[in-house]
C-alpha positions in Angstrom: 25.6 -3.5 -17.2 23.6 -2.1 -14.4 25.7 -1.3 -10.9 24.1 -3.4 -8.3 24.5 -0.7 -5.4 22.8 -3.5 -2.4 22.6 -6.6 -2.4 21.5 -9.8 0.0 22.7 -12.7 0.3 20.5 -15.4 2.3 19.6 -12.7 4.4 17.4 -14.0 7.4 15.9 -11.8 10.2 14.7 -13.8 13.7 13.1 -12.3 16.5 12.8 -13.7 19.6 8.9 -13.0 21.2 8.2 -11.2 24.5 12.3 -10.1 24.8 14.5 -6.6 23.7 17.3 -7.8 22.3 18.0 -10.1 20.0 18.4 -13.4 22.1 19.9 -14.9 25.4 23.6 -14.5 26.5 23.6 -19.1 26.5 22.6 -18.5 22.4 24.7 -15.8 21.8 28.0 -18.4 23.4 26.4 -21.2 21.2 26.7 -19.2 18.1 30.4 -18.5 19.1 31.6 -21.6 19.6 29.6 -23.2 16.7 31.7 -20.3 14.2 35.1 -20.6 15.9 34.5 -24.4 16.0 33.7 -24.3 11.8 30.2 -25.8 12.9 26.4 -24.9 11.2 25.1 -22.2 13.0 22.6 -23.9 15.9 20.3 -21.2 15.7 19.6 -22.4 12.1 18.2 -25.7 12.6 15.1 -26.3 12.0 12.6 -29.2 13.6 10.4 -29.8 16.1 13.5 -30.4 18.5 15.1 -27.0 17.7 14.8 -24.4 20.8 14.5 -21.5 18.2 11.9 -22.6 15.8 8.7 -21.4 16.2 6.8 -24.3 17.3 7.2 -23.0 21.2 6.1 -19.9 19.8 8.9 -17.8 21.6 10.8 -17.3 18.2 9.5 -15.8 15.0 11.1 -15.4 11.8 10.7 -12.2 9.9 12.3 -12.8 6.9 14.2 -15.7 5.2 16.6 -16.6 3.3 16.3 -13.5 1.3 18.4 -12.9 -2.0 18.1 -9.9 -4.2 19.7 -7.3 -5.9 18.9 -3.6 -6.8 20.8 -1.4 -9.5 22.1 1.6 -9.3 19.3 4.2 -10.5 16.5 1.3 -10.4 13.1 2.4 -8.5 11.8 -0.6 -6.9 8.2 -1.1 -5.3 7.9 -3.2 -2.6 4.9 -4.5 -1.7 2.9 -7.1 0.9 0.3 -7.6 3.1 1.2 -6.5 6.8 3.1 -8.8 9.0 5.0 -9.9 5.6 8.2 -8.6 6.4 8.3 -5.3 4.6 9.8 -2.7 7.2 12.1 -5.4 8.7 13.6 -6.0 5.2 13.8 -2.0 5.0 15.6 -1.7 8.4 18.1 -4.0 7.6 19.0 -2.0 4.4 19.2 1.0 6.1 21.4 -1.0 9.0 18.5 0.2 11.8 19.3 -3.6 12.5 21.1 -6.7 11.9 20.4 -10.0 10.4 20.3 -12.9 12.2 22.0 -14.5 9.2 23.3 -14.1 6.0 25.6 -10.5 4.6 24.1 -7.3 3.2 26.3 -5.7 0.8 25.7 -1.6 0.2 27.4 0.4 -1.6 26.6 4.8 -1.5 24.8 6.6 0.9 21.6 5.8 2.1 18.7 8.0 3.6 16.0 6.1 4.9 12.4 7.4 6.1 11.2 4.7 7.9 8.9 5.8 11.5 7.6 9.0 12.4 10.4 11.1 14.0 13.6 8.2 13.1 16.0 10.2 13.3 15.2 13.1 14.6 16.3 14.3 18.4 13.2 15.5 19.7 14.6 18.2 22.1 16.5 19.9 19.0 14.7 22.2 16.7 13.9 21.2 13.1 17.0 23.2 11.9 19.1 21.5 14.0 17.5 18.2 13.4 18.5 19.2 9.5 22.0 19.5 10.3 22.1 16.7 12.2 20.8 14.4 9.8 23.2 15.7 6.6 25.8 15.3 9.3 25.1 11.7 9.8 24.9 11.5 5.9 28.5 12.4 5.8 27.9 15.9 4.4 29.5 19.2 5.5 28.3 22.3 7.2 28.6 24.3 4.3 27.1 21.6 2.0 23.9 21.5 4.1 23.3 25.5 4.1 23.2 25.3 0.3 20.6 22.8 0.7 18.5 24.2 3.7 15.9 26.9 2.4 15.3 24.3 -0.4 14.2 21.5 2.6 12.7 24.5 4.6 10.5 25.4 1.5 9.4 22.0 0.4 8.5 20.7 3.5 6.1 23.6 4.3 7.2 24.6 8.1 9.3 27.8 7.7 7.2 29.5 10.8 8.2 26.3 13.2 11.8 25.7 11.6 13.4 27.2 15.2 11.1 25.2 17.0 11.7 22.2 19.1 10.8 19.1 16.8 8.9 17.3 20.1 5.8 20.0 19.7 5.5 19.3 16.0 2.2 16.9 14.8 3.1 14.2 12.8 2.4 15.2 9.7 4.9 18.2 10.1 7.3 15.4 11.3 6.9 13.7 8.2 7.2 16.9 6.1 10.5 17.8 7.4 11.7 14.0 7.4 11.5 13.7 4.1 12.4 16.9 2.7 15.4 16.0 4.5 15.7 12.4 3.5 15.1 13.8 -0.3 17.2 17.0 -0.3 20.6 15.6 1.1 21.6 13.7 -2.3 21.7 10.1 -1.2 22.8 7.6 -3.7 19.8 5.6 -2.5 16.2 6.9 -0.9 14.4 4.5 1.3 11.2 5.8 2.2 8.4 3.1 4.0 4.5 3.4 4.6 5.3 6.3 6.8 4.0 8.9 3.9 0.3 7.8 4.0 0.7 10.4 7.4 0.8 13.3 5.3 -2.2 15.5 3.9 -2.9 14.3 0.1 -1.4 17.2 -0.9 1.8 16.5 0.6 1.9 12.9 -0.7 1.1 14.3 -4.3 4.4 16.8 -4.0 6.2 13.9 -2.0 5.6 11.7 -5.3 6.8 14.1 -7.8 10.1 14.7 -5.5 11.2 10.8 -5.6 10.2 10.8 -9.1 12.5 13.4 -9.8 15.5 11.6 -7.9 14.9 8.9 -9.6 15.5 10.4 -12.8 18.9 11.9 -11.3 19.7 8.7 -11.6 19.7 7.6 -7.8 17.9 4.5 -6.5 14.4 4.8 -4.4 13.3 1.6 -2.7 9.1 2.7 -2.1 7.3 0.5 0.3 3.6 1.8 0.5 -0.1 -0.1 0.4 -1.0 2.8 -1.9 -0.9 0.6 -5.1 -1.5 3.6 -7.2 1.5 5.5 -6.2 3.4 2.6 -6.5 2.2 2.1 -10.3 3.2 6.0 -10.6 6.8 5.9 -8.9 8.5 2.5 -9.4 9.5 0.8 -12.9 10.5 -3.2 -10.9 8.9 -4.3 -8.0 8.9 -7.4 -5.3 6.2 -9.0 -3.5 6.5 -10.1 0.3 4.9 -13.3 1.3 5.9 -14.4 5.0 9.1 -13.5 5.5 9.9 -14.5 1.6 10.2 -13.1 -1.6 7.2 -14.3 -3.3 7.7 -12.7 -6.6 9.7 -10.3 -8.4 9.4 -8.6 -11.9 7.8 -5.6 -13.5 6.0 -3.2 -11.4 3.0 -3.7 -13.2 3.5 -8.1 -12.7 3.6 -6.9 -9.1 0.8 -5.0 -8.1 -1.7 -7.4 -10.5 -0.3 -10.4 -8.2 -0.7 -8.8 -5.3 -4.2 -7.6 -6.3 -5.4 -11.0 -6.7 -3.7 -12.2 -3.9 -5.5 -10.3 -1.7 -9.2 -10.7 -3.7 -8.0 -14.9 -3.0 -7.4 -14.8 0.6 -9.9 -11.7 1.8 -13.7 -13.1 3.0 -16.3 -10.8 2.0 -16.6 -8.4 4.9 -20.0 -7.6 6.1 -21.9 -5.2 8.8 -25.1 -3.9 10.0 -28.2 -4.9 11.9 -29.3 -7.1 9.7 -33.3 -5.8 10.3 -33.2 -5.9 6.5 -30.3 -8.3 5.3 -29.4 -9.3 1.7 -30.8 -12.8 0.8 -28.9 -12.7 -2.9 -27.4 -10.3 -6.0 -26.1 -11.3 -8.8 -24.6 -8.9 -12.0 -26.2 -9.6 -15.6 -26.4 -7.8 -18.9 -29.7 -6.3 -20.3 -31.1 -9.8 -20.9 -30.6 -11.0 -17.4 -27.8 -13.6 -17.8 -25.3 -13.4 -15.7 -22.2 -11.2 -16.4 -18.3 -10.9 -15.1 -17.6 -8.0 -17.5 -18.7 -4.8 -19.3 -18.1 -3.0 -22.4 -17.2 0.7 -22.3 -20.4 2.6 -23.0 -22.7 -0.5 -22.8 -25.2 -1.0 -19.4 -25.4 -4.0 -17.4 -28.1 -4.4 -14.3 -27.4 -5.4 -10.5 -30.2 -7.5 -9.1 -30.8 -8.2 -5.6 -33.2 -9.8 -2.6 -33.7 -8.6 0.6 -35.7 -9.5 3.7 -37.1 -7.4 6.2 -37.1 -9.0 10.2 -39.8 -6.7 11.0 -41.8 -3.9 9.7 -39.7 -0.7 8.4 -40.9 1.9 7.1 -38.1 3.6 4.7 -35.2 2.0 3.3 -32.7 2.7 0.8 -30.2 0.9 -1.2 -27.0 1.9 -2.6 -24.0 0.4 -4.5 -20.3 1.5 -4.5 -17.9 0.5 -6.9 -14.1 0.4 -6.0 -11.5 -0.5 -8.2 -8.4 -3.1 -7.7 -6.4 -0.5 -6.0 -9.3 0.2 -3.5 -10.1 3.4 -4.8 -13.2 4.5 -4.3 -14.6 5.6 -8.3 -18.0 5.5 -8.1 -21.7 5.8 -6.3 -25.4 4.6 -7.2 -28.3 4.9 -4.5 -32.4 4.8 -5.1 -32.6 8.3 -3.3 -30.7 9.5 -6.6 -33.0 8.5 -8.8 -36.2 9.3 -6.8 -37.3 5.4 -6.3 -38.5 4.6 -3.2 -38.3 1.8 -0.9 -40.7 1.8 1.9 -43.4 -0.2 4.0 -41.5 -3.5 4.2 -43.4 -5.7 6.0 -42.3 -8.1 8.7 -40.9 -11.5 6.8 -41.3 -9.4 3.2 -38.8 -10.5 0.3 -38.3 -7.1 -2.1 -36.3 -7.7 -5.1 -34.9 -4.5 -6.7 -33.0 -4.8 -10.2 -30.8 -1.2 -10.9 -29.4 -0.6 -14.0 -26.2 1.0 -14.2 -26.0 3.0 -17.7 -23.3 3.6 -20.0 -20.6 2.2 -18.1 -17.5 4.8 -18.4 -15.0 3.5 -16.0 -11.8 3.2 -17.6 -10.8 -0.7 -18.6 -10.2 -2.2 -15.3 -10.9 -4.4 -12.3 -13.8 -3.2 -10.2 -15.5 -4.2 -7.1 -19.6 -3.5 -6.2 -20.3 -2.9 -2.3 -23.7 -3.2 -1.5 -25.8 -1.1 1.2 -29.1 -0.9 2.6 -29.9 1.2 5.6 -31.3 4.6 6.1 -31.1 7.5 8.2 -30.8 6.2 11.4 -28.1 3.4 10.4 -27.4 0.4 8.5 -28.9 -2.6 8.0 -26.7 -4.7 6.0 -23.6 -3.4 4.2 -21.4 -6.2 2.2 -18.2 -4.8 1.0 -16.9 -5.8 -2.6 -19.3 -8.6 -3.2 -19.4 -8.3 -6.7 -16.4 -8.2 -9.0 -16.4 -6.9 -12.8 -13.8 -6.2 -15.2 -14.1 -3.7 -18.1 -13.4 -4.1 -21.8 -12.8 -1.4 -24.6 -15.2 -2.5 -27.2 -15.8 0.1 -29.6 -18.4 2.4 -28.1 -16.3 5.1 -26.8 -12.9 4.8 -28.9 -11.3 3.3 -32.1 -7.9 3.3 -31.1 -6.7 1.3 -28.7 -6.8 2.4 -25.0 -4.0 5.0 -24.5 -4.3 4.7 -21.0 -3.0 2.0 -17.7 -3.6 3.4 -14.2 -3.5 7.2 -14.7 -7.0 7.5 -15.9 -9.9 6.4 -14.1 -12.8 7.0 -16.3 -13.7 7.6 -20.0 -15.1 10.6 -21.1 -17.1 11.3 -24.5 -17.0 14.2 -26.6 -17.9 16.2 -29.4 -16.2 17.7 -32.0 -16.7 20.6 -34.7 -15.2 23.2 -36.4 -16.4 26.9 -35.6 
């Protein structure tokens, strides 16, 4: 059976609003007398009557009642819209803070990567800073030399290594911090959102490092909006919903819920002048009725109406496609294809159908933005208005689809022998 190297037990995080500290001297003495006296915690009471619910709106609760347990070697992907409780559940693994209530039980050495710079002394030079921080790891002198060329090299600032760490940007901040965090050998790797600083080169190296730590059998706990790194990295994942664990299961389970949770609660977003705004659009197949999915290899048409406010002499129109990880994957405008759109009149309806041929987008959830504008700015932009899913069919391949997240589109061949 698995080692369960942290685990929470009815963890619960409060924060009072508008105040440093975690409360008032009168709550603290409440809380004292209430333990010593064997007596339910006051500060735990909920009701319209309690002084540290929320209704006054001078208390907040970050998290609660949390309960969960991670295994030794396990690489868990946490993930949740912001304000859900993510980096508060992350500080209090990495004891950056308390709970309000409940016990926190860790077991091995932990290096977190949680802020730009957390850490770090700014007046001390990255070398230093790396000394420091194997020294707060619990690591010798001699252990951390062995170790330093390798964090030097990976994180890519040898020239700035003897430099103070208070003149360094905060990408090389984060370079160093996680080389660091990575290269110590802690039992378990925390590392939150802070990556998405980095270049996309970095992140790319920083992916394969925590990959490989993970297959040293160490435990990585990955927070990070970047759905498709989590897919890559993590094996079990949890989903934060206000302050709660909404969900737990299979990395896979986790990122699909959270996908549709946020397609649920997000209202389509739109921008623009609106001197020529979208009256309608709708997605069909080739015989015009309307369509929710595609066939690999097969073409499908986006209709739409649009009204001009007053005359305008050029316009174009354009669709992006996105998929469920809001990546953007594809790009279709009139200008492409030499079709004009021009000498709208004031009050005019145009309606403009564009088919979209031999759909190659590997099987998926995607998402159509539509655009009309021109050169001197937009008129009407709607993001994601139009959702589609893709099926294999038999078009492109007979076998079924070798592929999940790492491939994003289908590509057709020929074969001979010379």
């Amino acid at each position: 059976m698995s080692n369960v190297v942290i685990k929470l037990e009815n963890v619960s995080k409060q924060y009072r609003l508008g105040n440093v500290g975690t409360g008032t001297l009168s709550h603290d003495l409440n809380r004292l007398f209430a333990k010593a006296m064997g007596k339910e915690d006051p500060t735990m009471k909920v009701g319209v009557s309690n002084r540290l619910d929320t209704v006054d709106g001078r208390y907040v609760w970050a998290l609660r009642d949390i309960n969960l347990e991670i295994c030794d070697g396990e690489v868990l992907g946490i993930v949740g819209k912001n304000g859900a409780g993510k980096s508060t559940l992350l500080k209090l693994m990495s004891r950056v803070t308390s709970p309000t209530t409940g016990e926190i039980k860790i077991k091995g050495r932990i290096a977190s990567l949680l802020e730009v710079g957390t850490g770090f002394h700014p007046e001390l030079t990255g070398k230093e800073n790396i000394y420091l921080n194997g020294a707060i790891l619990g690591m010798t002198k001699k252990e951390i030399s062995s170790k330093l060329e390798e964090i030097v090299d990976f994180s890519g600032i040898k020239k700035y290594v003897d430099t103070p760490v208070k003149r360094y940007s905060s990408g090389m901040y984060v370079r160093l911090a996680f080389a660091v965090a990575a290269h110590l050998e802690p039992e378990i790797l925390i590392v939150d959102e802070v990556l998405a600083v980095g270049d996309a080169e970095f992140q790319k190296k920083a992916i394969g490092k925590m990959q490989s730590v993970s297959q040293s059998g160490r435990t990585v706990l990955f927070v990070s909006h970047n759905l498709t790194a989590v897919e890559q990295l993590c094996t079990t994942g949890i989903l934060i919903q206000n302050g709660t664990i909404g969900m737990t299961g299979t990395v896979d389970e986790i990122t699909s819920a959270y996908k549709q949770l946020s397609v649920d609660e997000n209202e389509l977003r739109r921008s623009g002048t609106r001197l020529v705004e979208f009256l309608d659009y709708k997605m069909t197949d080739m015989n015009g009725k309307a369509a929710q999915e595609v066939f690999l290899g097969d073409n499908f048409l986006v209709s739409a109406n649009f009204k001009a406010k007053e005359q305008v002499e050029l316009c174009d129109m354009s669709l992006d496609i996105r998929n469920d990880s809001n990546e953007f994957i594809g790009h279709i405008t009139n200008a492409d294809d030499a079709f004009e759109i021009k000498n709208i009149a004031h009050g005019k309806t145009v309606s403009v159908n564009v088919t979209v041929k031999n759909m190659c987008f590997s099987p998926g959830t995607y998402y159509i933005s539509l655009w009309l504008g021109n050169a001197y700015g937009t008129f009407d932009y709607i993001e994601n208005c139009i959702r589609f899913s893709v099926k294999q069919g038999d078009h492109y391949i007979l076998r079924p689809y070798p592929f999940t997240h790492r491939a994003k589109t289908v590509l057709q061949s020929s074969w001979a022998f010379k």
